[in-house]
Each structure stands twice: as structure tokens, then as C-alpha cells.
C-alpha positions in Angstrom: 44.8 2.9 0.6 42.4 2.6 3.7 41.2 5.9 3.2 40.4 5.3 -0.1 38.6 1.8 0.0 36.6 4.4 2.7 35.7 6.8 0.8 34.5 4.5 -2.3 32.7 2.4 0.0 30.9 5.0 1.1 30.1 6.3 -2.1 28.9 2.7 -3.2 26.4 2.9 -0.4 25.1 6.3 -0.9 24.2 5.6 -4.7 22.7 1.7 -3.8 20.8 4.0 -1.2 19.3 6.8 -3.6 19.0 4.2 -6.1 16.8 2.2 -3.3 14.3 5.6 -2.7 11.3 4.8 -4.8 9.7 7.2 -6.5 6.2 8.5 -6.2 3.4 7.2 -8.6 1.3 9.3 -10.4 -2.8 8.5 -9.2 -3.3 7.3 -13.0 -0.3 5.1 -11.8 -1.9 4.1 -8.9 -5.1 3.5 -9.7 -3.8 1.0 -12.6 -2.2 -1.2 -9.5 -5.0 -1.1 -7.4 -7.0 -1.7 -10.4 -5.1 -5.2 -11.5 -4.8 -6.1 -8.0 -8.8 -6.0 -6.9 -9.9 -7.7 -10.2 -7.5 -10.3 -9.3 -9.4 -13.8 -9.2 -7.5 -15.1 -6.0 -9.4 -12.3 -3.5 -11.7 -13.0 -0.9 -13.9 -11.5 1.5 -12.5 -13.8 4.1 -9.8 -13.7 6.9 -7.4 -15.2 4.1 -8.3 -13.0 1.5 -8.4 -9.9 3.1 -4.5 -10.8 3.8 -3.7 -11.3 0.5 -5.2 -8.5 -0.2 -3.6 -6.4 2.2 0.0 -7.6 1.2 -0.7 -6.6 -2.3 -1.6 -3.0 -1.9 0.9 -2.5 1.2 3.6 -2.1 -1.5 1.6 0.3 -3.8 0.4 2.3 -0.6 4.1 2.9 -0.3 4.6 4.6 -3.2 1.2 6.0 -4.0 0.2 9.3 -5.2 -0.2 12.2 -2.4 -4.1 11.9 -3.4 -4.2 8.2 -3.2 -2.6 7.5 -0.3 -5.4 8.0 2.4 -7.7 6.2 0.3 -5.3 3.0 0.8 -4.9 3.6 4.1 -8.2 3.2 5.1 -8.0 -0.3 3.1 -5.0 -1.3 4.9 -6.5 -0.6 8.1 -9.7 -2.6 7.3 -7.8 -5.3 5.5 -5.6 -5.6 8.5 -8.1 -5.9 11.3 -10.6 -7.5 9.4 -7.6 -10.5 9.2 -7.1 -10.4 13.0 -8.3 -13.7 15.1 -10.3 -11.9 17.1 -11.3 -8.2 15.2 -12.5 -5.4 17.2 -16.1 -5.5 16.2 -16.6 -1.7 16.9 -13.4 -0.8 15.7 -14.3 -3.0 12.6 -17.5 -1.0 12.1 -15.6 2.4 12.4 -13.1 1.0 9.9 -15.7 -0.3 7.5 -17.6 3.1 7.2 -13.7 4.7 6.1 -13.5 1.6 3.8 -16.6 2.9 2.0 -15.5 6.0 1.7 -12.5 5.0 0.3 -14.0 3.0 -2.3 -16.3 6.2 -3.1 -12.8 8.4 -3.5 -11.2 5.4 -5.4 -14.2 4.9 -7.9 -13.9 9.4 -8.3 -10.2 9.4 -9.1 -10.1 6.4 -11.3 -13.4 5.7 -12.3 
């Protein structure tokens, strides 16, 4: 009986685990998210919105398209020190320049 409260345990978490693996989004997909997300009235440019914004599109990063995902990347890593206390204001620049980029990409894929 042991063995077989085991064995369909194990099975129980195996298919709650593949059931858990999310699958990839198309970048039509993608862009749609990101899309609803930046025209969202509750961003900001400052400290608190470029949190909010960063918690958004860290889910959707996670299960972006292949071409997408380097453009939110460089968001997250602006995002993210832009919302430091004390941002690294070279490292900020660097960041910023990848930012633009990645707007330029984002605006070529889903324009």
C-alpha cells in the first residue's frame, strides 16, 4: 500500500509540475502584454513607477518570445536600477542607451 501511495504521489507531482511549465508566447503575444501594460494610466517615470513597471513585465519577460526577450531585458535592467536608492549614474547611462534600443526593436516588431 506504501508503495503505491509512492508511486501516485509521485505521479501527482510530476503532472502539477508539467502542468506548472509555462509556455512560450508568440511576439504578436508579447507585444499585446507589453502593449496593455505601458499604456497603463498608473506608470511613472519615477522611482515608484519604474517599479511598477518592472513587476509588470517581469512576468511577461518570463515567458516572452525568443525575439522579445532581450528587448525586455534591457527594460528590466533599466527599470530595476533606475528604482534603486542610490542608481549607478554611469551604469544608469549605459542602461539607458540599451533602453532606447529596446524601445526601437519593440516599436519594429510590434509597431
Amino acid at each position: 500500500m506504501k508503495k503505491l501511495t509512492t508511486v501516485l504521489l509521485a505521479a501527482g507531482l510530476l503532472v502539477s509540475a508539467s502542468a506548472c511549465s509555462a509556455t512560450k508566447l508568440t511576439t504578436a503575444e508579447t507585444c499585446d502584454r507589453v502593449k496593455n501594460v505601458v499604456s497603463s494610466p498608473t506608470g511613472g517615470s519615477d522611482k515608484y513607477g519604474m517599479i511598477r513597471l518592472g513587476n509588470q513585465i517581469r512576468p511577461i519577460e518570463a515567458v516572452s518570445s525568443d525575439e522579445m526577450q532581450p528587448v525586455l531585458q534591457a527594460i528590466l535592467d533599466f527599470t530595476d536600477e533606475s528604482a534603486k536608492e542610490h542608481p549607478d549614474t554611469a551604469k544608469l547611462q549605459e542602461l539607458q542607451a540599451e533602453y532606447q534600443k529596446a524601445g526601437t526593436t519593440f516599436g519594429q516588431l510590434c509597431g
